[in-house]
Steps between C-alpha positions, in 0.01 A plus 500: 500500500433819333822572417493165275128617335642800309595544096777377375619871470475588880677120532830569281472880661546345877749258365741774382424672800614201692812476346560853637392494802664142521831664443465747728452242781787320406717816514353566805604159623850575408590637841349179629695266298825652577412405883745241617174347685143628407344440804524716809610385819572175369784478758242393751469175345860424443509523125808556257472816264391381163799394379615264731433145555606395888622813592792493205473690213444377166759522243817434791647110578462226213331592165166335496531079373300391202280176581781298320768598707354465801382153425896439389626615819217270682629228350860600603492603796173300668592291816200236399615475156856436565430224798336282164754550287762383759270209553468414137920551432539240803255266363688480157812456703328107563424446150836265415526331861292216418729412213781465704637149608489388887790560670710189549541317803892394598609308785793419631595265783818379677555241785669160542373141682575141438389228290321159700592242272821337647514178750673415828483109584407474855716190717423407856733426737662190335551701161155302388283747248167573645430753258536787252491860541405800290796780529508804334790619250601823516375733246700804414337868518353643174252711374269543212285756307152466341269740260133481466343711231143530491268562116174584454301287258584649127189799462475612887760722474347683188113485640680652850649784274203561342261545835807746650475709125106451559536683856707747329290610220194529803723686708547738229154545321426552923790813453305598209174509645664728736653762289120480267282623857796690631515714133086511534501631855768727424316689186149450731678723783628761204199527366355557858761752558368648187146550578523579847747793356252609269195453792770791687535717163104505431447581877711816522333588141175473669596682785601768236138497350295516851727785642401696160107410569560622888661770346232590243223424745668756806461786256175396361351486840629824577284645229194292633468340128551120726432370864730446789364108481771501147760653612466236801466240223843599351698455819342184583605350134836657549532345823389181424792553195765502736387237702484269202908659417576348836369130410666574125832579680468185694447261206814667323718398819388132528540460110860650515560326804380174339722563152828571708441187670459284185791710357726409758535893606468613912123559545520858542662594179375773243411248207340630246342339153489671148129602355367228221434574175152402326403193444519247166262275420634141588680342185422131593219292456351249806600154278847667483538591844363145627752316358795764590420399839460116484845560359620737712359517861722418773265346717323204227875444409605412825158281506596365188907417641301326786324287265847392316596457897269237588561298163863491559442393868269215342782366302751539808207257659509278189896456557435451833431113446828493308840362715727759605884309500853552649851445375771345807848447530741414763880387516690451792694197718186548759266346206663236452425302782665193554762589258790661717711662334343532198302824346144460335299705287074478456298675223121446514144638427245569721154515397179693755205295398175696560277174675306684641390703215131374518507626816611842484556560119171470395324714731751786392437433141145540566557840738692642229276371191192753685767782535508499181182527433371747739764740389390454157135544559624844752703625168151467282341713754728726568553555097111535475505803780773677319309531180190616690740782690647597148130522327383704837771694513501628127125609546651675802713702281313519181212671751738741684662663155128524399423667783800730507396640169175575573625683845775661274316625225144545574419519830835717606409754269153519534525577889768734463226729285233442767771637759577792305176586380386465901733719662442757188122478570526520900747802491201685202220390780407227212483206750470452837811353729381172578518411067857672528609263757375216343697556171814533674441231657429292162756626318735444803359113501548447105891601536557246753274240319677569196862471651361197725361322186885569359645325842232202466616405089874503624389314809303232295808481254730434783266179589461425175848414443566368854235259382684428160799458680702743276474907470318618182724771313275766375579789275428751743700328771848508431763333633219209674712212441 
């Protein structure tokens, strides 16, 4: 605290002497920096040199992918996402079936007999009748042909076509809700990739730091100016350092491992993301975004198709007490019987008369009529949830730029100067090593809090617009389409 209770003068004096002494210590670090990995022995616990990720080196395979390509080739390439697109081409396939006519039915028949309306006078003995006789006549062999050709009653047809195009449009707002969470998970796992990349950088940096401090504290001890309890200190921070690079290292592997699968890539590939720039205040307002998504998200328009569904389906019940009718024809010597020789042609109607409509009808109509209305009162709901996501969601955002800016530009800075002026003041014998330690600690904590509060606004954005239903293009994000 003394240090802090003298003149301005002495103040400005230490600060220039800071800056000297602070570039000293940085040239010193020099030889550190150019180590491929600052920390010794790090072999033991399996660890690439710093500029590797897996065991490959950085800068070899594929050039990193910006979020927007990798959420392109997700969409390509993704097993999940191509299964519902199948499923939705198939289902348009069935649109135009239920226009089409029944197929007609023809018969044809052949065969021969004999006709029972001749006489034979029977005579007894003396040549008296007794009686008469019904013979047969011969008929000649023939054969005839008939068609049947069923209708619909005039409007079935059209309703049909209208519940298969109603099935359609659900199968394909079902694709769309698809591709919306697939293109959200896939930024989610980028900008997981990102942090737990950064998490890695920040380690080794710190690792950097705390084997300066061992450093400093070695050759203070051997003067006698500190106690053997700090240089103890230092190895136990740097240890616990490398322990925490292990659990970094891990969370970089599941988060690549977890991008290559979304990506459609083998699990063990090198995939790496490119770094995102700052962020831009969000150009929308909430009234804006609410009714982008009633208009735009997948899932309420798929609600929405079921709705049109079910009111279609209740007409197709309406029609259902209308008669469905059939067009017959026949020709042939077999129709005509008791006419040999002759040929005969029938053309008729046949009308299906729903009797027992009461019976069946009805209760159908009625099913269908509260179909209808419980999809309609599920679509209210479901529209009421979406505007409460969207109005959640854009406090989520408007809270994480806020809070990258203050990271950014006042608490950043403002540690960095308490690091400096710390390890200045412990290497002068101005403070003692447990202060030291805790400002590289807090300045260590405010980079990753201000490159975590970065991750968290692009985060938020990502479920912003999964919750709109649409991506957001924003001037700092080119290319998001």
């Amino acid at each position: 605290m003394g240090f802090w209770n003298k003149t301005s003068r002495e103040i400005r004096g230490n600060l220039l002497l800071c800056s000297f002494v602070i570039a000293g210590l940085l040239g010193s670090f020099g030889p550190v920096f150019a180590q491929s990995d600052p920390v010794p022995n790090s072999s033991r616990y399996g660890e690439p040199s710093s500029g590797t990720i897996s065991g490959k080196k950085e800068g070899t395979g594929d050039p990193p992918l910006t979020v927007d390509q990798a959420v392109r080739i997700a969409l390509e390439k993704n097993p999940n996402i191509l299964s519902y697109q199948k499923t939705w081409v198939g289902t348009k396939d069935l649109e135009k079936t239920a226009l089409a006519p029944a197929d007609p039915l023809i018969q044809w028949e052949y065969g021969g007999g004999e006709q029972g309306n001749a006489q034979n006078v029977i005579t007894n003995g003396l040549g008296a009748p007794t009686g008469v006789q019904s013979v047969g006549l011969p008929y000649p062999n023939g054969s005839n042909w008939a068609i049947v050709q069923s209708f619909l009653f005039p409007g079935k047809a059209l309703y049909g076509y209208k519940v298969n195009k109603d099935n359609t449009k659900i199968a394909y707002e079902t694709y769309r809700v698809q591709r919306v969470q697939l293109r959200n998970q896939t930024e989610l796992s980028c900008y997981q990739w990102l942090l737990s990349q950064e998490t890695l950088r920040l380690n080794r940096e710190l690792q950097t730091w705390l084997l300066r401090v061992l450093e400093i504290t070695k050759a203070k001890l051997s003067v006698g100016s500190v106690q053997i309890l700090d240089v103890v200190n230092a190895r136990v921070a740097l240890s616990q350092a490398r322990l925490d690079r292990l659990t970094a290292k891990f969370q970089l592997e599941v988060a690549q491992k977890q991008l290559n699968m979304l990506l459609g890539f083998p699990v063990e590939r090198s995939t790496k993301v490119e770094s995102l720039p700052d962020p831009s205040p969000i150009p929308y307002t909430m009234a804006d975004l609410e009714g982008r998504a009633i208009q735009n998200r997948p899932d309420l328009l798929s609600t929405r198709a079921t709705v049109d569904l079910n009111r279609h389906q209740l007409t197709l019940a309406k029609l259902g007490f209308m008669p469905d009718y059939q067009l017959t024809g026949s020709e042939g010597g077999e129709s005509c019987y008791g006419f040999s020789g002759l040929n005969c042609w029938y053309v008729g109607v046949q009308i299906n008369v729903p009797v027992f409509a009461p019976i069946k009808q009805n209760l159908q109509y009625d099913s269908q009529k509260e179909m209808l209305r419980a999809a309609d009162w599920q679509y209210q709901w479901q529209a009421a949830q979406v505007r409460l996501a969207v109005d959640n969601l854009y406090a989520q955002v408007e809270l994480a730029y806020r809070q990258y800016r203050m990271n950014s530009d006042e608490i950043l800075p403002q540690s960095r100067l308490a690091f400096e002026l710390a390890l200045t003041g412990y290497e002068n014998q101005k403070n003692d090593f447990l202060y030291l330690i805790s400002a590289v600690q807090a300045y260590r904590q405010a980079q990753y809090n201000r490159y975590q509060s970065l991750i968290a606004y692009y985060q938020a954005l990502s479920n912003l617009e999964a919750a709109v239903g649409s991506p957001l293009p924003i001037d700092n994000r080119p290319g998001k389409s």
